[in-house]
C-alpha positions as CSV (number, residue, x, y, z in Angstrom):
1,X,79.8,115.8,103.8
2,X,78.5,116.2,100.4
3,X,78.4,119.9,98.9
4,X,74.9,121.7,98.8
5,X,74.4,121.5,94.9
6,X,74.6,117.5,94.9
7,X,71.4,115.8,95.7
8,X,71.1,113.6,98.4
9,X,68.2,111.1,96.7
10,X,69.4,111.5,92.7
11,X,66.2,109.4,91.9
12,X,64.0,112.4,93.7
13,X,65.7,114.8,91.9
14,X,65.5,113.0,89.2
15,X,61.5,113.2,89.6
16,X,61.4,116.8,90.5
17,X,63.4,117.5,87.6
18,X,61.1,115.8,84.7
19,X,58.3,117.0,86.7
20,X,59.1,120.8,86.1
21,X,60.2,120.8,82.5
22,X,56.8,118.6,82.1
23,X,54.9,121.5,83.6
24,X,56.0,124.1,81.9
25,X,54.0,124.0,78.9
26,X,50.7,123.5,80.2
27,X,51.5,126.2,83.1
28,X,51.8,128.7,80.1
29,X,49.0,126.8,78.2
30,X,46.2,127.3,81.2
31,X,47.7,130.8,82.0
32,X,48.2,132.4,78.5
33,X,50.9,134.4,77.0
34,X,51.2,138.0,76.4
35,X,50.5,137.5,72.4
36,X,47.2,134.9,73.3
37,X,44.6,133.9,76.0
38,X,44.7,131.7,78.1
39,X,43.2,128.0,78.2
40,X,40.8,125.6,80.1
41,X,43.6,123.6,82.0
42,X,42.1,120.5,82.4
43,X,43.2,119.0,79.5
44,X,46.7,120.7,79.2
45,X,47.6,119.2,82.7
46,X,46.4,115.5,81.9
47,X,48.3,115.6,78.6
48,X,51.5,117.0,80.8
49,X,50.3,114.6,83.2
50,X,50.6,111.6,80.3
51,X,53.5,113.1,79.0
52,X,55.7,113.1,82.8
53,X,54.3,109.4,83.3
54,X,55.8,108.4,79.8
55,X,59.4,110.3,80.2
56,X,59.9,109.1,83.9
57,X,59.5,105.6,82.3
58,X,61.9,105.9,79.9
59,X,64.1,107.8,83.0
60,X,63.8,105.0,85.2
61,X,64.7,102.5,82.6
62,X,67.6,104.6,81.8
63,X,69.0,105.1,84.9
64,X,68.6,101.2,85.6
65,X,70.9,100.7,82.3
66,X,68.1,99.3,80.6
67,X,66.3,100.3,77.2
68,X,62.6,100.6,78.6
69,X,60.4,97.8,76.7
70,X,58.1,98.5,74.6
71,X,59.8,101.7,74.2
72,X,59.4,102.4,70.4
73,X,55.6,102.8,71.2
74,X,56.3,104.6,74.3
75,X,58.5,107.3,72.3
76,X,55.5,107.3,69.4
77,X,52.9,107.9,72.2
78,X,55.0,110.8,73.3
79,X,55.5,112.1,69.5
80,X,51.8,112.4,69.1
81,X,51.2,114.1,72.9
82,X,53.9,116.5,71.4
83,X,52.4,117.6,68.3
84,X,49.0,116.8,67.8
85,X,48.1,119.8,70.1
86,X,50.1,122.1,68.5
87,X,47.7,123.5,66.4
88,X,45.7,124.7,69.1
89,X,47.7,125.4,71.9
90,X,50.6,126.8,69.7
91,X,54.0,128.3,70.2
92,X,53.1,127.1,74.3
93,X,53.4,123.8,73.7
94,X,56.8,124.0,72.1
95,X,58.6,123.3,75.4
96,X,57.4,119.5,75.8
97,X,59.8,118.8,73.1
98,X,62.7,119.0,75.7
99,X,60.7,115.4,76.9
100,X,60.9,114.0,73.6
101,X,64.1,115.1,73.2
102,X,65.5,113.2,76.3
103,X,63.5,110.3,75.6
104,X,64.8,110.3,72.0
105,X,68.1,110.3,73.6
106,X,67.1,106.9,75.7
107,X,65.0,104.7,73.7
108,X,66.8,104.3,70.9
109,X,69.5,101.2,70.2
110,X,71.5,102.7,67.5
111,X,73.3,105.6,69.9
112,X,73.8,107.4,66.6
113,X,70.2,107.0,65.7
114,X,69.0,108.4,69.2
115,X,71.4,111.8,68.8
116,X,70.0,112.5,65.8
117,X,66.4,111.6,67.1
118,X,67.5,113.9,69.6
119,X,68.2,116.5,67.3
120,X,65.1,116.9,65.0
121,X,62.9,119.0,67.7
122,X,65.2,121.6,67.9
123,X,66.4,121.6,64.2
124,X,62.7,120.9,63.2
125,X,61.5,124.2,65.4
126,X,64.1,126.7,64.1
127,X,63.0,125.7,60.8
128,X,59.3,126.2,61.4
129,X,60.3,129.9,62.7
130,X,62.5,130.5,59.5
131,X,60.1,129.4,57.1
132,X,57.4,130.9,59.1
133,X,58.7,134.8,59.9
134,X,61.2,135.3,57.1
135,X,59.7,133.7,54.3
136,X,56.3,133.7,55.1
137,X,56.0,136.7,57.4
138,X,53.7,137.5,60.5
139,X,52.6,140.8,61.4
140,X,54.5,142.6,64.1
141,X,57.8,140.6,64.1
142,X,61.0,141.8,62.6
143,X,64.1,139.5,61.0
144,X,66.0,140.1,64.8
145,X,62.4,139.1,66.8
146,X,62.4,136.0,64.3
147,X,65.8,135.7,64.8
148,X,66.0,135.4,68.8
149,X,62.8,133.2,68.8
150,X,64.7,130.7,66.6
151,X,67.6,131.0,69.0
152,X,65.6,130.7,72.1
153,X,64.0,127.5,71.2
154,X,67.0,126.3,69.2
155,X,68.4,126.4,72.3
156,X,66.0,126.3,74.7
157,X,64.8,122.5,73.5
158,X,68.5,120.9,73.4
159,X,69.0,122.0,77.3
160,X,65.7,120.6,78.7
161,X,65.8,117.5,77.2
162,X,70.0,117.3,78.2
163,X,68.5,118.5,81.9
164,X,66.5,115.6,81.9
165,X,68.6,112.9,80.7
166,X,71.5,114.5,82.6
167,X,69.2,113.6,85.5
168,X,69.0,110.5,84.6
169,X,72.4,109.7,83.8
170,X,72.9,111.1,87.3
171,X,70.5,108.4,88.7
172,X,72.9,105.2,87.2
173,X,76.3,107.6,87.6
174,X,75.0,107.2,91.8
175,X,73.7,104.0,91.7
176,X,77.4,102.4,90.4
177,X,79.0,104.8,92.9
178,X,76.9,103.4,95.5
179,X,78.0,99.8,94.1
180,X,81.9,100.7,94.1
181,X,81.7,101.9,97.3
182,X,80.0,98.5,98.8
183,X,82.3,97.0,96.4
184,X,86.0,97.9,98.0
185,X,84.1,97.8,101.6
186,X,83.5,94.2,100.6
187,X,87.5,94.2,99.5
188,X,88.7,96.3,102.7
189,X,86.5,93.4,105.2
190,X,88.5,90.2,103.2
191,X,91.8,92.0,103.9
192,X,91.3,92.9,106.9
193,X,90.4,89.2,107.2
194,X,93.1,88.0,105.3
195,X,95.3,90.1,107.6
196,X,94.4,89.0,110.8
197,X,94.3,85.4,109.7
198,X,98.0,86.0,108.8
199,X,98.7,87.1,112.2
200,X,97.1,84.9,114.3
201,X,99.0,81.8,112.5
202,X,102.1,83.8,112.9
203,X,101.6,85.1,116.2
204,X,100.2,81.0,117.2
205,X,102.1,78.2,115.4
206,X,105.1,78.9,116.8
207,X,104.2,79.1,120.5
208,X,101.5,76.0,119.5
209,X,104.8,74.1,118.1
210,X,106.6,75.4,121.2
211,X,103.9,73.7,123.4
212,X,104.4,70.3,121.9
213,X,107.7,70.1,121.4
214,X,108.0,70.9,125.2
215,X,104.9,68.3,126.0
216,X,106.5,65.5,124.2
217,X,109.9,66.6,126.3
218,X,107.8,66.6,129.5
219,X,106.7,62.8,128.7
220,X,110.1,61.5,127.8
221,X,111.2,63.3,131.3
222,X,108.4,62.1,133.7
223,X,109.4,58.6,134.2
224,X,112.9,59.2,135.4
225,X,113.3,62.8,135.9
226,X,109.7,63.8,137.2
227,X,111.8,67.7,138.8
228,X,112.9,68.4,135.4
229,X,109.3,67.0,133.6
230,X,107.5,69.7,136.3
231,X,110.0,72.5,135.1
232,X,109.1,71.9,131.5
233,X,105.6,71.6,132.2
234,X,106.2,74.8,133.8
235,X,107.9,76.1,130.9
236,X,104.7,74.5,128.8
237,X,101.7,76.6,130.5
238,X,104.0,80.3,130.4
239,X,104.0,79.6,126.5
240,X,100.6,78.8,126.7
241,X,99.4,81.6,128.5
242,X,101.7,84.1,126.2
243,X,100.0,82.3,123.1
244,X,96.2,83.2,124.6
245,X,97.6,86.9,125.2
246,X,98.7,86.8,121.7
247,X,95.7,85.6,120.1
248,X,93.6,88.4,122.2
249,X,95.9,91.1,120.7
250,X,95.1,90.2,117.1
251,X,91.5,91.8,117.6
252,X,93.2,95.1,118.6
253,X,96.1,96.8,116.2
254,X,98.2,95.2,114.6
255,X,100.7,93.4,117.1
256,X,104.1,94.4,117.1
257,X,107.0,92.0,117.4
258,X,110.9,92.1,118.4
259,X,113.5,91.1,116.7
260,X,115.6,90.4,119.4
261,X,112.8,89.0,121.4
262,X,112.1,86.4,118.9
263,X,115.9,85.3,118.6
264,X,116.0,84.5,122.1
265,X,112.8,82.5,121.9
266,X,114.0,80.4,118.8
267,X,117.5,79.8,120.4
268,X,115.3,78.5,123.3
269,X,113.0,76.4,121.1
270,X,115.9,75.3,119.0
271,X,118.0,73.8,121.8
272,X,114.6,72.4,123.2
273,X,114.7,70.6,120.3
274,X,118.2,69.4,119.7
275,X,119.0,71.9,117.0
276,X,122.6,73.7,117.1
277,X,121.7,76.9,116.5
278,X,123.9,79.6,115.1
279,X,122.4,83.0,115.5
280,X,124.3,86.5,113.7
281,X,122.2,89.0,114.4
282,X,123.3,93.1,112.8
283,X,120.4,95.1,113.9
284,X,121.7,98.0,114.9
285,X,120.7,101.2,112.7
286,X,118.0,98.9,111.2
287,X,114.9,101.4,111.3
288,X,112.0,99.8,113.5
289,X,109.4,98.2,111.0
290,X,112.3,96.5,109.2
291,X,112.7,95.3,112.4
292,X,109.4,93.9,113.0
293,X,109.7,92.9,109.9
294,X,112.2,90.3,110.4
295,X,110.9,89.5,113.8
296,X,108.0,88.2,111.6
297,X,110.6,86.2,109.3
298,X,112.3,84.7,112.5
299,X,109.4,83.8,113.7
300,X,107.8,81.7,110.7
301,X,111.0,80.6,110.3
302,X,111.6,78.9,113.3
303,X,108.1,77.5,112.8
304,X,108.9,75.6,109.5
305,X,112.1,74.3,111.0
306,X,110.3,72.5,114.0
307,X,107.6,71.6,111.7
308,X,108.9,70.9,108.8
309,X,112.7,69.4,109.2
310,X,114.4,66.9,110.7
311,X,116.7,69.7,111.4
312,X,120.2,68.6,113.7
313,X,121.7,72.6,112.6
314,X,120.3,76.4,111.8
315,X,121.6,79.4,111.1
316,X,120.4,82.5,111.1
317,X,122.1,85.7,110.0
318,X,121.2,89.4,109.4
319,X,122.8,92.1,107.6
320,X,122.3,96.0,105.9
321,X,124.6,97.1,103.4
322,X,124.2,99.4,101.1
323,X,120.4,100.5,101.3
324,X,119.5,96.7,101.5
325,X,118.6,94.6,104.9
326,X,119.0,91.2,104.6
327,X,117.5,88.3,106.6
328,X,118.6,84.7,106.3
329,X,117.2,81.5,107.9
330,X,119.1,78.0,106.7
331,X,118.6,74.3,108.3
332,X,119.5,70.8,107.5
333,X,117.3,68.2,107.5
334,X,114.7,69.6,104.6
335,X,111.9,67.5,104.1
336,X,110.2,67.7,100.6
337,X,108.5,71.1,99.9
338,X,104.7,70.3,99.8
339,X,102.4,70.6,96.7
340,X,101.5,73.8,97.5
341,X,103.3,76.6,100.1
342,X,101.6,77.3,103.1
343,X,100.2,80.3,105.1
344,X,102.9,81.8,106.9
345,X,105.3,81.9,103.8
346,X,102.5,83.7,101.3
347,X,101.6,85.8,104.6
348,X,105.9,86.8,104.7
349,X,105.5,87.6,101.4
350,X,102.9,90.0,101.9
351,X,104.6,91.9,104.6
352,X,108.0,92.0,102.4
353,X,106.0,93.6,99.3
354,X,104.1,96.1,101.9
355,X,107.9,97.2,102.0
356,X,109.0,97.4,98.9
357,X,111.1,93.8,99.7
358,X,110.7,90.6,98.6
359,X,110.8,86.6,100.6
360,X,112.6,83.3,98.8
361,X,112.3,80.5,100.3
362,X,112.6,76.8,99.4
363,X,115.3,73.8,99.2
364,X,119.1,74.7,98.7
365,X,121.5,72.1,97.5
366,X,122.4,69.7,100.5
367,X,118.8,69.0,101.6
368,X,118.7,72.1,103.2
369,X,116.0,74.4,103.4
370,X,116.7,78.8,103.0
371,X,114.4,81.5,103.7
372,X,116.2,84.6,102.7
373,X,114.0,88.1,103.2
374,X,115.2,91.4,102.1
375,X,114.2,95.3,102.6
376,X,115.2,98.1,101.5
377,X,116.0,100.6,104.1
378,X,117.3,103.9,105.2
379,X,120.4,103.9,107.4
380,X,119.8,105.4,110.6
């Protein structure tokens, strides 16, 4: 929840807020001060009227990022509904300079050119009241009274007109917010995307390269062994049905796997396949996402092999030593590496940087193909 002072529609503030310093002169215009009378207010208001419509133009075009067009006769308009009715409303219509002020802060190009636009009201004012009640005099007013009027306005102008383009400023600062924000939601829905399309081909291709290996056995087998074509068929429609439970857990959490699960099921798929299959596996005091980790690895692994390689041997080995976990994954058999690497290697690679680790894989002397990941870990 957003605190109390920031406003929840900066563009209606934004409004509100050029709409009051706007009113203030012609308020003290109509009303009067305590020195003079008081004024018809029709015309007051429409020049205050003229004078909001021209500022919120050059507000609006700010807070867009935009210079407002035609905005050199804009800002001229402004300079004459400033001070051609100075000389009869007087010293209360000083305060519409903090308009011109933010305007003169807006229009111009040149941003050096616009801060000193943005200076000469205030600069312009104090020296009216030094030339007027120290040199010149008016009856009634002492040096300090001359002195704190200067002050007032000298100060008075610069804050308005800084209120006002703050406001503005405000307007753009929310608007890019607003843009960042829908910006990295944008980022968080592709990774999320990214993420579960990494897991569904890692959680699928093996149990889909499962299925066919063990469909094609099934075939060979059904012509003179039809008992032992039934039992792989069997086999065939378990892995199916663990690959549709596997697909429906992607849309929850993210799914866990087991090391030592997934070394059973490649030394399963392996001898399905004809591979001699060596399997080390030093797990114990590994800490459980470097783990699931390597569960991941195995799995893609044993993927590439059956898809990938001719492969008649595999070996697969782990080890920690030293603050460093080690996975390795070697077969004969390599095939060339394609033109570019596929899916479940950059997807590795992602879950080894999310640790701190880092994937290799590719061709090793003697046509053989290595997949080597490694963690660093904590020793339980």
């Amino acid at each position: 929840m957003a605190p109390m002072w920031v406003p929840r529609n900066p563009r209606r503030a934004m409004v509100v807020v050029t709409l009051v310093v706007a009113a203030i002169s012609p308020v003290f215009t109509s009303l009067g001060a305590p020195d003079q009378a008081g004024r018809a207010p029709l015309v007051p208001v429409i020049l205050g009227a003229c004078l909001a419509a021209l500022q919120l133009r050059h507000s609006f075009s700010a807070a867009a990022g935009k210079r407002p067009s035609r905005g050199p006769w804009t800002l001229a308009a402004m300079i004459v509904l400033v001070y051609a009715p100075l000389p009869w409303y007087t010293w209360n219509w000083l305060a519409t300079q903090g308009l011109l002020t933010a305007s003169a802060l807006m229009v111009p190009r040149d941003r050096r050119v616009a801060i000193v636009a943005a200076a000469l009201p205030a600069l312009g004012t104090v020296l009216f009241f030094a030339v007027a009640y120290l040199w010149i005099g008016r009856p009634g007013w002492t040096v300090g009274a001359a002195i704190w009027e200067m002050t007032w306005w000298g100060v008075g102008i610069p804050i308005s007109g800084a209120v006002v383009y703050g406001a503005a400023r405000l307007v753009r600062a929310a608007d890019e917010l607003q843009a960042a924000h829908t910006e990295l939601a944008e980022l968080a829905i592709a990774r999320e995307r990214r993420r579960r399309c990494r897991d569904l081909h890692d959680l699928i291709g093996q149990s889909l390269s499962a299925v066919s290996l063990r469909g094609d056995l099934a075939l060979r087998l059904l012509p003179t062994d039809p008992a032992a074509a039934g039992t792989e068929i069997a086999t065939l429609i378990d892995t199916a049905r663990v690959t549709l439970h596997d697909v429906l857990s992607v849309t929850g959490d993210d799914p866990g796997a087991d090391l030592h699960t997934e070394a059973e099921g490649a030394k399963a798929l392996l001898a399905a396949a004809g591979i001699d299959a060596h399997i080390s596996l030093e797990s114990a005091g590994l800490p459980p996402d470097a783990k699931a980790v390597f569960a991941w690895a195995l799995r893609e692994g044993i993927t590439n092999v059956l898809r990938h390689s001719e492969a008649g041997t595999c070996s697969i080995t782990s080890s920690h030593a030293d603050g460093r976990a080690r996975l390795e994954i070697i077969n004969d058999g390599a095939r060339p590496a394609p033109a570019r690497p596929g899916n479940g290697l950059a997807g590795l690679a992602e879950r080894a940087r999310a640790f701190s680790g880092e994937l290799t894989a590719g061709p090793a002397p003697g046509a053989t193909f290595r997949l080597i990941m490694e963690l660093p870990v904590e020793e339980l």
